[in-house]
Structures are given as C-alpha cells and as structure tokens.
C-alpha positions as CSV (number, residue, x, y, z in Angstrom):
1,X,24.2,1.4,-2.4
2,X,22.3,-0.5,-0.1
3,X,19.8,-3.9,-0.3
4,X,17.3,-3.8,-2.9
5,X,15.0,-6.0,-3.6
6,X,14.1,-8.3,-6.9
7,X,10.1,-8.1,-7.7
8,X,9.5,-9.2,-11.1
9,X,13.1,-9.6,-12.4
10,X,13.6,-5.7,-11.7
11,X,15.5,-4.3,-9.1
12,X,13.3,-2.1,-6.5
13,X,15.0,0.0,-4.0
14,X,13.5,-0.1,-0.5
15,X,12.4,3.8,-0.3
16,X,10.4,3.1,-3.9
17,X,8.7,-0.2,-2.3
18,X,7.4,2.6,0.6
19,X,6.4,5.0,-1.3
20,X,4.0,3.1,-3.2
21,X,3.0,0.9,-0.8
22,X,2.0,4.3,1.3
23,X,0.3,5.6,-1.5
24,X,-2.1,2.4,-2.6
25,X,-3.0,2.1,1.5
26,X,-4.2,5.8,1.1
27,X,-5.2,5.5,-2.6
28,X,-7.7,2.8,-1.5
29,X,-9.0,4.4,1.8
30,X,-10.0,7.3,-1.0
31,X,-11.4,5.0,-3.2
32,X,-13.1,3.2,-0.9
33,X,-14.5,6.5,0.9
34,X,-15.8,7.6,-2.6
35,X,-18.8,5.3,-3.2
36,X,-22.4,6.7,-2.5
37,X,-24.3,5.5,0.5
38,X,-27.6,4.5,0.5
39,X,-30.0,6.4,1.7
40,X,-31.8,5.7,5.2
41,X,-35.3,6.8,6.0
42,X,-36.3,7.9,9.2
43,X,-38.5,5.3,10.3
44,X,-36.0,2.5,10.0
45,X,-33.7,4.3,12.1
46,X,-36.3,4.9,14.7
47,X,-37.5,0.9,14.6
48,X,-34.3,0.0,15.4
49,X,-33.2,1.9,17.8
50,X,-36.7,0.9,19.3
51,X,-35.9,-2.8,19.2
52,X,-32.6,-2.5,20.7
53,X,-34.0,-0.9,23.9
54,X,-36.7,-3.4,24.2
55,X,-35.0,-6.2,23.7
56,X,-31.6,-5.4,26.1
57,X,-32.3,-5.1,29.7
58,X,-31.1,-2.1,31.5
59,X,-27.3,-3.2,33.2
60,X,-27.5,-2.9,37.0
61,X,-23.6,-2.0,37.4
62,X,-23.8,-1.3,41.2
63,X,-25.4,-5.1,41.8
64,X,-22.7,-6.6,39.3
65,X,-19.8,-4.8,41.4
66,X,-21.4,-6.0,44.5
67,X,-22.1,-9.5,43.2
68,X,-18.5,-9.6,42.0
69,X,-16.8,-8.2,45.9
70,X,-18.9,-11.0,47.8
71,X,-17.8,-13.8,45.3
72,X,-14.1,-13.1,46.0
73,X,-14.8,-12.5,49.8
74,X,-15.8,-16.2,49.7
C-alpha cells in the first residue's frame, strides 16, 4: 500500500483525492455554465460597439515599426 493521506481523521488514498477533485473542477464548470444569461437588446450592442470605434484611434502599425527601427539606429 502506498502514502495516503489523513483529511478529517480518515484515511484518503491518493487516486480517491483525484477523482473528486477532477470531478468538483468539472462539476462546477457545469454548474456554473447552467445559469440563464440575461438578455441583450440590439441597440446596446450597436452603441457600444459605436463608442469603441469613436473613441480609439485607428493604429498606424507601419509608422510604429518605422518609429521603433530609427530609435534603435540611434
């Protein structure tokens, strides 16, 4: 017999301790994946998405690259 471990004054072999710790991991991604969503309605998706777009500028990655090979030249 091999090492076991004492939880609670009882004596839990190591396989056991997997097994149920493998099965409340999944038990609560289940549970957790259960629950109802709210609904969204289409306007607030398309307000967001809106103020997202306004608010970031457009990334220039050709000027960053640049930017970044003369900085290193110098």
């Amino acid at each position: 017999m091999g090492a076991a471990y004492h939880i609670l004054g009882r004596t839990v072999q190591p396989h056991t301790l997997a097994i149920a710790t493998i099965a409340a991991t999944v038990g609560g991604a289940v549970y957790s994946m259960t629950g109802s969503k709210p609904e969204k309605t289409q306007e607030t998706s398309v307000d967001s998405s809106q103020k997202t777009t306004q608010s970031e500028p457009d990334i220039d990655i050709e000027k960053l690259v640049d930017q970044f090979i003369r900085d290193e030249k110098q």
